[in-house]
ROTOR-629842 format. One record per atom (N, C-alpha, C): residue in three letters; x, y, z. Coordinates in pm, whole numbers, padded with zeros to 5 digits, always signed. Example, Ala and Ser with C-alpha at 12.3 -4.5 7.8 and 13.67 -1.06 7.14 Angstrom:
<pts>
ALA+01319-00569+00780
ALA+01230-00450+00780
ALA+01320-00330+00780
SER+01285-00225+00708
SER+01367-00106+00714
SER+01290+00003+00787
</pts>
This chain:
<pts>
UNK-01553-10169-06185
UNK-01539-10086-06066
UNK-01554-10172-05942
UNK-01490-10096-05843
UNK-01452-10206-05716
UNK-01648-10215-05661
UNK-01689-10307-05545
UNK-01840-10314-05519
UNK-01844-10190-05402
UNK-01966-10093-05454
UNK-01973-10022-05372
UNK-01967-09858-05413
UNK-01854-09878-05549
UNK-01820-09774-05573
UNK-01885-09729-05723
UNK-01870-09866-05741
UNK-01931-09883-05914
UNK-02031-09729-05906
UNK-02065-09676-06073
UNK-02159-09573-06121
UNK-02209-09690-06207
UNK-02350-09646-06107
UNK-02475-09735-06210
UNK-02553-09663-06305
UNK-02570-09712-06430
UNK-02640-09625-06509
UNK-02776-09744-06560
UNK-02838-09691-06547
UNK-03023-09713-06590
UNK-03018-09700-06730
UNK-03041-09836-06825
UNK-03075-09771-06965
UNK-03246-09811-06974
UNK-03302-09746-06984
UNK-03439-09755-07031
UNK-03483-09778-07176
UNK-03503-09875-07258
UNK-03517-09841-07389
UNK-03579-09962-07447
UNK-03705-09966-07533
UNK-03747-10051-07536
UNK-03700-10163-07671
UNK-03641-10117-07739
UNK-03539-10153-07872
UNK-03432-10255-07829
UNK-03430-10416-07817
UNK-03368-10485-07721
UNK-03261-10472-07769
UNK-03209-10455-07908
UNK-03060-10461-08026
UNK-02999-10337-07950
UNK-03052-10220-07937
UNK-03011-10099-07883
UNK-03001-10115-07752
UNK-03068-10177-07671
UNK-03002-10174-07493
UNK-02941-10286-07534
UNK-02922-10375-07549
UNK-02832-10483-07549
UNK-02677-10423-07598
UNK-02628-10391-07680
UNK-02543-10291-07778
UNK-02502-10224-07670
UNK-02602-10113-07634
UNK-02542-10023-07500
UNK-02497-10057-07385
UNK-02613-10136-07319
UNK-02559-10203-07210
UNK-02380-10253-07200
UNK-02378-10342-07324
UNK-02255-10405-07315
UNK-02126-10364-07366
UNK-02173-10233-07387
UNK-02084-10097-07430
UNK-02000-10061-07284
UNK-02105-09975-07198
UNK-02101-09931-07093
UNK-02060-10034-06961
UNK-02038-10154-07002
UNK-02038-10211-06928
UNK-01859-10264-06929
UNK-01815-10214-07081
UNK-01685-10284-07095
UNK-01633-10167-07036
UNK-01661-10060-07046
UNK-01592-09861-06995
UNK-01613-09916-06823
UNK-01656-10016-06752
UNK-01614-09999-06616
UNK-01747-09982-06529
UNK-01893-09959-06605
UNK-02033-09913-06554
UNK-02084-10055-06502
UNK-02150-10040-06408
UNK-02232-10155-06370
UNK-02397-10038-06450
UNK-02488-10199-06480
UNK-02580-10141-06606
UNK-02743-10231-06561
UNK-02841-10129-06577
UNK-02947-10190-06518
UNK-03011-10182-06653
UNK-03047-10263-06722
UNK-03126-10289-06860
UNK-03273-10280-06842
UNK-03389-10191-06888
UNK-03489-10207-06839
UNK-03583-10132-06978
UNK-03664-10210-06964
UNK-03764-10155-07098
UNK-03851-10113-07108
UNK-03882-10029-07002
UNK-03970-09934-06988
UNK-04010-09868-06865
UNK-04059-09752-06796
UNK-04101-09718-06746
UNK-04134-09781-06574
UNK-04236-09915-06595
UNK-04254-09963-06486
UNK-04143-10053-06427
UNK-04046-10095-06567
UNK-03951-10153-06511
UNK-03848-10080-06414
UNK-03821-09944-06436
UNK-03745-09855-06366
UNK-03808-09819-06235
UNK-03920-09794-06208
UNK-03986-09813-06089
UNK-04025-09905-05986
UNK-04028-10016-06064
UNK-03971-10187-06001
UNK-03815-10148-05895
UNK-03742-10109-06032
UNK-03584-10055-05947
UNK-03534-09959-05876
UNK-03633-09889-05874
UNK-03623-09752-05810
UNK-03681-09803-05624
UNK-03789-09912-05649
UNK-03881-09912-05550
UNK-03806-10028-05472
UNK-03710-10085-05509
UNK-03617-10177-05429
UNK-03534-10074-05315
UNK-03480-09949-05362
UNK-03448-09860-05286
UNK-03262-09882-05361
UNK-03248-09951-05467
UNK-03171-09868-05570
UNK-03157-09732-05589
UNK-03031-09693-05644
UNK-03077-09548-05707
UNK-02921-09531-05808
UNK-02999-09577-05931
UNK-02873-09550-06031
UNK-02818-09424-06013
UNK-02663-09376-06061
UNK-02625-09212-06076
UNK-02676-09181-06196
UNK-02725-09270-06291
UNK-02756-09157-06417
UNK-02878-09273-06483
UNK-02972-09218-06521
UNK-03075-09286-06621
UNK-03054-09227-06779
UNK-03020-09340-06905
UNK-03001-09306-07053
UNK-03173-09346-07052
UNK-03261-09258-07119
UNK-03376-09273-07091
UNK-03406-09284-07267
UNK-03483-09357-07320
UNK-03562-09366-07468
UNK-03727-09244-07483
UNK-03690-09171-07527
UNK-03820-09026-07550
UNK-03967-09160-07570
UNK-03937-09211-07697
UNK-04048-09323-07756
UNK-04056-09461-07724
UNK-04123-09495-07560
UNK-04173-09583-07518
UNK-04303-09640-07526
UNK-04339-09709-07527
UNK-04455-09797-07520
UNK-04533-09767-07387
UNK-04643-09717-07351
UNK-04677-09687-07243
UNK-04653-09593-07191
UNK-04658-09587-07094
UNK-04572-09406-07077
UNK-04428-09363-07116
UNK-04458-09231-07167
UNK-04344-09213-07259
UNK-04200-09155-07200
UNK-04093-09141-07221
UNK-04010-09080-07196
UNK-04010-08963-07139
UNK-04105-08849-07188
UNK-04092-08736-07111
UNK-04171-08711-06987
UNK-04271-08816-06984
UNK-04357-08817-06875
UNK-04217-08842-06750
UNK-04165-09019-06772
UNK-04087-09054-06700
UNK-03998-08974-06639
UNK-03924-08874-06737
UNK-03841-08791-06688
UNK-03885-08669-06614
UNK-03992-08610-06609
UNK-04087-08551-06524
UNK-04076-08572-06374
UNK-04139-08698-06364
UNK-04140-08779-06250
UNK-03996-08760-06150
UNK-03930-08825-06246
UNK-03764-08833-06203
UNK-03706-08713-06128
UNK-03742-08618-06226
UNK-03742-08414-06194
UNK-03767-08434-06045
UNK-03905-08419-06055
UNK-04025-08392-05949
UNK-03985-08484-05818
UNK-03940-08614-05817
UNK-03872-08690-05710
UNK-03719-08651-05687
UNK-03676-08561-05763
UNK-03515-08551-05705
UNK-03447-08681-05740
UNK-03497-08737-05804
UNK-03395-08833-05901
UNK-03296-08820-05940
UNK-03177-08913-06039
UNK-03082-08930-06074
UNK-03063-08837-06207
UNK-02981-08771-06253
UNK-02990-08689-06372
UNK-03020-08810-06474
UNK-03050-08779-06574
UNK-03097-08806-06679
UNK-03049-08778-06816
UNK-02995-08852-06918
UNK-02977-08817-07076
UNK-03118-08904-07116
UNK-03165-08818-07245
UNK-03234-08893-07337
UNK-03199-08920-07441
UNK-03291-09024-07516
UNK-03234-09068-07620
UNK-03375-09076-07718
UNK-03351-08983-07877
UNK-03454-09004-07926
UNK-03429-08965-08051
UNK-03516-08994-08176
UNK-03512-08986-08286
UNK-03598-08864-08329
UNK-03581-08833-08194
UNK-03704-08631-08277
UNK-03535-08549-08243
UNK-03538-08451-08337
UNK-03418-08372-08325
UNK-03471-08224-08380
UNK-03615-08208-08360
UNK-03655-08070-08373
UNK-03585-07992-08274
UNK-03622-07849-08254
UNK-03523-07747-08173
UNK-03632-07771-08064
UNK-03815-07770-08106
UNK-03880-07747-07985
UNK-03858-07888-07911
UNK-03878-07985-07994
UNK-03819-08122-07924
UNK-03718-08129-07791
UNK-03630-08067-07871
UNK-03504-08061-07759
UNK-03565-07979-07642
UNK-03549-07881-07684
UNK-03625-07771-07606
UNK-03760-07839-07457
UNK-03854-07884-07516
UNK-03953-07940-07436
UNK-03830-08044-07353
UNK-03803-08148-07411
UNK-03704-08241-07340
UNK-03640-08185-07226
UNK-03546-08094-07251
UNK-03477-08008-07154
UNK-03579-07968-07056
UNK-03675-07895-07016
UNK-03772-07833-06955
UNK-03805-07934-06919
UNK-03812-08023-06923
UNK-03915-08167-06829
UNK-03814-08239-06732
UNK-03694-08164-06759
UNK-03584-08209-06642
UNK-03460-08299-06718
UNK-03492-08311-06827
UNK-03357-08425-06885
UNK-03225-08292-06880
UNK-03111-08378-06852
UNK-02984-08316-06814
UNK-02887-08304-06972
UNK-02938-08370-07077
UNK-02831-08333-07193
UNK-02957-08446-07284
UNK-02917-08432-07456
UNK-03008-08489-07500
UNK-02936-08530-07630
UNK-02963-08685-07673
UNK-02896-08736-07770
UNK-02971-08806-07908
UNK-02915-08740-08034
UNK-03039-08785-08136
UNK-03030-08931-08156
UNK-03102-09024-08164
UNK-03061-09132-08271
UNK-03054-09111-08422
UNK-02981-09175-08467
UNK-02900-09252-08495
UNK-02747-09227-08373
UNK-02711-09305-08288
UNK-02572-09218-08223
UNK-02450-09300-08208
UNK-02331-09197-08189
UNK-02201-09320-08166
UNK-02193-09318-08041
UNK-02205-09455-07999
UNK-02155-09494-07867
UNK-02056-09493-07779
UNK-01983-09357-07868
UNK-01801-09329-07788
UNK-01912-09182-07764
UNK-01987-09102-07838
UNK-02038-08945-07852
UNK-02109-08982-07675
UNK-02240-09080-07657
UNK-02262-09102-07575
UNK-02265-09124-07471
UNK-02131-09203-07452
UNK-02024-09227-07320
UNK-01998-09092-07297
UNK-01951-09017-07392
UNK-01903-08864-07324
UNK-02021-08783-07288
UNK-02118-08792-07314
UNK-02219-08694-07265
UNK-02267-08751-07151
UNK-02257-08860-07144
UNK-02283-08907-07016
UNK-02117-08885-06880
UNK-02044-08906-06939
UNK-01959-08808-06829
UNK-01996-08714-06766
UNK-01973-08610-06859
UNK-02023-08461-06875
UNK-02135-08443-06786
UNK-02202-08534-06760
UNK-02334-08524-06695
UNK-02294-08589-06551
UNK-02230-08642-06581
UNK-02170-08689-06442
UNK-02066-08619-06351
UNK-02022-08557-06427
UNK-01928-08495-06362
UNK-01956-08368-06306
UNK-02073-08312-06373
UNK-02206-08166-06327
UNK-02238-08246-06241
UNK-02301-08341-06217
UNK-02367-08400-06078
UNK-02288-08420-05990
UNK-02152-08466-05966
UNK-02066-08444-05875
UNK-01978-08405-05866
UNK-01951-08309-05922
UNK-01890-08247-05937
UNK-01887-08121-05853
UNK-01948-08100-05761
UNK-01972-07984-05634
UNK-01876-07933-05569
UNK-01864-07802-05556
UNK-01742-07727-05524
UNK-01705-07794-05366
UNK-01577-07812-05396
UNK-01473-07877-05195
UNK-01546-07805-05135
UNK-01542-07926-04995
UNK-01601-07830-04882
UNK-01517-07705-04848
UNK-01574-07593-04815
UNK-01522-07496-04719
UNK-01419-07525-04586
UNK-01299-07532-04639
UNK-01189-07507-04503
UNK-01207-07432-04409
UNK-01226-07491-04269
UNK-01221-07375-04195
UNK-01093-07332-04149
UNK-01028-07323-04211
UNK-00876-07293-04219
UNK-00781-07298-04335
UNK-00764-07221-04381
UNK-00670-07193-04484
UNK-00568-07257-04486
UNK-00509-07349-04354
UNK-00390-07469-04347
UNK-00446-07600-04293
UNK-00480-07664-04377
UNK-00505-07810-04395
UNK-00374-07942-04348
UNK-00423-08004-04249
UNK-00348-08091-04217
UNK-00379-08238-04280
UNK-00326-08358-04330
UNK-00325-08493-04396
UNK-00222-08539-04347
UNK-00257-08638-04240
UNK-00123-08739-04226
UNK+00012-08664-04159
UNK+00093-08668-04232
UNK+00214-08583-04230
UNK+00228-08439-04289
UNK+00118-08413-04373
UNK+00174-08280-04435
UNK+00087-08192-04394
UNK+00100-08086-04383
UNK+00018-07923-04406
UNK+00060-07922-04522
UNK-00104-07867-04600
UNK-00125-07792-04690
UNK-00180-07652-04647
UNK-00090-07478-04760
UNK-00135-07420-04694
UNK-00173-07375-04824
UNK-00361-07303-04828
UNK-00392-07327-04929
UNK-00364-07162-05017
UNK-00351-07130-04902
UNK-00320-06985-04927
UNK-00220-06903-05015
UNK-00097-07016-04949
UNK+00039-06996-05020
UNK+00074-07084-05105
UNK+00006-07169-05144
UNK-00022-07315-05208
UNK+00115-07382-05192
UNK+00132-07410-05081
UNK+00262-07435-05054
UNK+00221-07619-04937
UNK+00317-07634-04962
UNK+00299-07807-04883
UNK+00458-07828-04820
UNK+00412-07855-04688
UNK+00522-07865-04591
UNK+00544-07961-04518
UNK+00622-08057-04447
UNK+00624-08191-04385
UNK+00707-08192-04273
UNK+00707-08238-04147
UNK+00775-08256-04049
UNK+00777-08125-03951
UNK+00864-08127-03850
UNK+00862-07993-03758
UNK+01059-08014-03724
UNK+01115-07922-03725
UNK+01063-07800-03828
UNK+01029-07815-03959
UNK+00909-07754-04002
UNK+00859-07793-04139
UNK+00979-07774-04251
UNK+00913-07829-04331
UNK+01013-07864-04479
UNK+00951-07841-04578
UNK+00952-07741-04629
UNK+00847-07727-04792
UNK+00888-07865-04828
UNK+00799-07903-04912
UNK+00773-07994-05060
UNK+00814-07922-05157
UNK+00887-07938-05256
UNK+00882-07835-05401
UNK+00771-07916-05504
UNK+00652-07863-05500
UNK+00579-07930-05609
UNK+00577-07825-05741
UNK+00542-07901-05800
UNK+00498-07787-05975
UNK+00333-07779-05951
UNK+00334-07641-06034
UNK+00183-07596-06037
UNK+00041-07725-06033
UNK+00105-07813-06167
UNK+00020-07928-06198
UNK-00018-08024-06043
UNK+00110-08088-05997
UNK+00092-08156-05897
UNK+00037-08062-05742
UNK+00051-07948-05718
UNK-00034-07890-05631
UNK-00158-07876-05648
UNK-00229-07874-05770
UNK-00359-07819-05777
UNK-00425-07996-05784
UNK-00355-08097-05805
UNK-00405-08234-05761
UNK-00402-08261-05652
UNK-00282-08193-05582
UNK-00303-08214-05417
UNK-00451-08166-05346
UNK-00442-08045-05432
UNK-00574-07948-05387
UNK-00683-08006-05379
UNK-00698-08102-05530
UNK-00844-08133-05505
UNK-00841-08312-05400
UNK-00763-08341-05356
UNK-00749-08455-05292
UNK-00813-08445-05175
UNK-00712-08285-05117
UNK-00702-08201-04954
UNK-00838-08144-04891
UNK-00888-08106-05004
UNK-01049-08044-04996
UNK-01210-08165-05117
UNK-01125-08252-05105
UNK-01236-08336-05118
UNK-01162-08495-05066
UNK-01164-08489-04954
UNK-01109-08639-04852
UNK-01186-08756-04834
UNK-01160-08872-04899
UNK-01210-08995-04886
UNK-01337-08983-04926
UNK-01339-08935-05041
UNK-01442-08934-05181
UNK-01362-09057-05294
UNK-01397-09083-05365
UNK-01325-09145-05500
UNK-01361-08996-05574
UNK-01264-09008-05627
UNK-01263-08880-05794
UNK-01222-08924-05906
UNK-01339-08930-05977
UNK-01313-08992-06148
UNK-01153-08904-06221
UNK-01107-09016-06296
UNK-00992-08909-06320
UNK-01009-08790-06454
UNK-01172-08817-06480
UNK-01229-08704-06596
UNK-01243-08517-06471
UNK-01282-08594-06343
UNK-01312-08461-06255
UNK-01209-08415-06244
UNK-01064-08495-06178
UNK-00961-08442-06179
UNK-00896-08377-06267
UNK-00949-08394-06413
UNK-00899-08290-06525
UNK-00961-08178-06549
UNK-01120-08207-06539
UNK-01129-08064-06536
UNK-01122-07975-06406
UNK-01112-08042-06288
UNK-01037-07929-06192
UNK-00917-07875-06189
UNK-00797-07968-06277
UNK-00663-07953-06257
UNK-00636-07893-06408
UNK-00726-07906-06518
UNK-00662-07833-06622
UNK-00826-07760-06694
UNK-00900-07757-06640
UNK-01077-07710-06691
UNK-01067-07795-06848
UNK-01201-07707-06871
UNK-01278-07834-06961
UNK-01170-07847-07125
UNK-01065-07797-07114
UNK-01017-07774-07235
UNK-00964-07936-07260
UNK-00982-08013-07123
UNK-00897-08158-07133
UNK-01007-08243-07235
UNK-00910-08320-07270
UNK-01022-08427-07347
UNK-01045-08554-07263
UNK-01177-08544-07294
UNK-01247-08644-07228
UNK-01203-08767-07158
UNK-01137-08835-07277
UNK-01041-08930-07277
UNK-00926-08924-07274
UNK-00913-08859-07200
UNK-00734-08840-07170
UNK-00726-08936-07006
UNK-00634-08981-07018
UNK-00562-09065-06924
UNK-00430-09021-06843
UNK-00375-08886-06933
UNK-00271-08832-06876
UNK-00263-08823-06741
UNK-00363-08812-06634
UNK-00363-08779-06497
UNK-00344-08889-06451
UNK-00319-09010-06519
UNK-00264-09139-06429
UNK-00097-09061-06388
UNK-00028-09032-06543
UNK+00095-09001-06513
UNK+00096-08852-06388
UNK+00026-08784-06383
UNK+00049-08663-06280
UNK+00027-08750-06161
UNK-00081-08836-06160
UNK-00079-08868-05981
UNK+00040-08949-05977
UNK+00160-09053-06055
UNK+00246-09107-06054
UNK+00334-09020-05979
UNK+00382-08889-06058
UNK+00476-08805-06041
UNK+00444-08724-05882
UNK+00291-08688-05856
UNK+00287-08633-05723
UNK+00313-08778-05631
UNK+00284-08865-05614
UNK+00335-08979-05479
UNK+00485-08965-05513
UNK+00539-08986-05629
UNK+00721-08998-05612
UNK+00729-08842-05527
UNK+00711-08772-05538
UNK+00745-08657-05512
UNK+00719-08659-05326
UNK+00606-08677-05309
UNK+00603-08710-05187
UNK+00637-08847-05101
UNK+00650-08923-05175
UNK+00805-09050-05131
UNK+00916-09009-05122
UNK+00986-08917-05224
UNK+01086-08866-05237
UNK+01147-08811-05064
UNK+01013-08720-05017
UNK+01022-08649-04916
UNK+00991-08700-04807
UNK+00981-08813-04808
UNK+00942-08920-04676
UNK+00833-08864-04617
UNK+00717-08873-04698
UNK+00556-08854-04637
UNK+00482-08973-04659
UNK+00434-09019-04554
UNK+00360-09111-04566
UNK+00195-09124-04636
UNK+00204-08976-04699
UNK+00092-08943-04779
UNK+00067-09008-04879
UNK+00193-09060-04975
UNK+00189-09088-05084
UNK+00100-09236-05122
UNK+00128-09335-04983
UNK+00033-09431-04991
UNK-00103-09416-04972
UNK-00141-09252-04921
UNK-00285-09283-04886
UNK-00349-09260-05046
UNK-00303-09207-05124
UNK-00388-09189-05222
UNK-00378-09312-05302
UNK-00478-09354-05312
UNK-00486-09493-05321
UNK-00573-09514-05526
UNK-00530-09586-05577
UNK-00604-09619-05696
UNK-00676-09707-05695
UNK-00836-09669-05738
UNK-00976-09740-05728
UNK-00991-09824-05873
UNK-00967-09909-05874
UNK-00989-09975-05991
UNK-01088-09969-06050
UNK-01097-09913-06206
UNK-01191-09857-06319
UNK-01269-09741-06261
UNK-01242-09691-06173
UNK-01315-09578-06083
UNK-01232-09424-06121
UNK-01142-09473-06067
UNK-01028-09331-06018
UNK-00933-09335-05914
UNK-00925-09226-05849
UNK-00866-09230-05742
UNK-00914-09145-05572
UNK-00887-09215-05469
UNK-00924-09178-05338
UNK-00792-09105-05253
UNK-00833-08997-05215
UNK-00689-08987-05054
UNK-00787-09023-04950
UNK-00793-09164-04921
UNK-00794-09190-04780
UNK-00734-09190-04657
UNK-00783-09086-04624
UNK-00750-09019-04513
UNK-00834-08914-04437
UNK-00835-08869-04339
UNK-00948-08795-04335
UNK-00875-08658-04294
UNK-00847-08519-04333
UNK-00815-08343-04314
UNK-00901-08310-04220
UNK-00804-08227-04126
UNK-00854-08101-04074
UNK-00779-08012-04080
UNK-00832-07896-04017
UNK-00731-07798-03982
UNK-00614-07798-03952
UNK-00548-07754-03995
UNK-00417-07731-03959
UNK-00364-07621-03813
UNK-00294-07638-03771
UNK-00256-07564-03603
UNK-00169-07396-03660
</pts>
């Protein structure tokens, strides 16, 4: 991921074969990765004024334990949290959950199962509904979007765009979330909900097809949405209202 933009994830775990393994898992998927083996080590990193987006936390530490840690984390408004542990009772889980952990993973685990729950968790954390338009016609660059009629228009006198359902509802989330990066896992489940798989890549080809479409039509929009390397994608640019 480009510097700046990178998602840092915190593995806490005191098993060096297992953070080592993970680390360099998460690290080939595009994550920048803070390796740390316990407790005070994460507070070392926390107290630099770091702040990973997600901590993979180990339940059975040496010293203070996992659920304490994740407590803490709760109670400070910390970074969400997965755990990781070899209790797979119901109250287990159960207590885990209640102390603030955000999803919970047994050991023995596969490290593709993991990556996805850690999405999933990522994508609940930012995943926060677009700001509120104060206007139902959104201006970018050259185009009005009108969100009303879900219709996209360019020049004066305006000119519809003909988009398809798919490529408007990507416009949508571009128009009402401006010069953010958006993982292209968020963009699926905003543009098709959670039925997408995880790992689908298909939305490279939809954002392909929405810039031709708006090249096609001589908008200079099509360059702002820009591709973030191992990230996603940005419309840099900044919306307002439309007149």
């Amino acid at each position: 991921m480009t510097d700046g933009i990178a998602t840092t994830i915190a593995i806490v775990e005191d098993d060096d074969d297992i953070r080592t393994q993970l680390a360099s898992y998460l690290e080939e998927e595009g994550y920048r990765v803070a390796s740390l083996d316990g407790g005070a080590g994460l507070d070392r990193l926390l107290a630099t004024g770091a702040r990973p987006n997600l901590v993979v936390l180990d339940w059975m530490l040496p010293g203070e334990d996992g659920l304490s840690i994740c407590r803490r984390l709760r109670e400070a408004g910390g970074p969400p949290v997965v755990m990781l542990t070899a209790k797979d009772e119901d109250i287990d889980r159960v207590l885990g959950l209640e102390m603030g952990a955000d999803d919970y993973v047994s050991k023995p685990f596969s490290s593709r199962v993991l990556l996805a729950r850690i999405r999933a968790v990522l994508r609940r954390a930012n995943g926060a509904a677009p700001v509120e338009a104060a206007s139902e016609r959104l201006a970018v660059a050259d185009l009005v979007v009108d969100l009303a009629g879900r219709a996209v228009s360019i020049g004066e006198p305006a000119r519809e765009i003909p988009l398809t359902s798919a490529e408007y509802d990507l416009l949508h989330c571009f128009v009402t979330r401006p010069q953010r990066v958006l993982s292209r896992d968020q963009l699926l489940d905003w543009t098709r909900g959670r039925t997408a798989d995880a790992f689908d890549r298909t939305i490279d080809v939809q954002v392909s097809r929405l810039r031709h479409k708006l090249d096609d039509a001589g908008s200079m929009t099509s360059a702002l949405i820009k591709t973030v390397r191992n990230a996603g994608y940005i419309l840099a640019a900044p919306v307002k209202a439309a007149p």
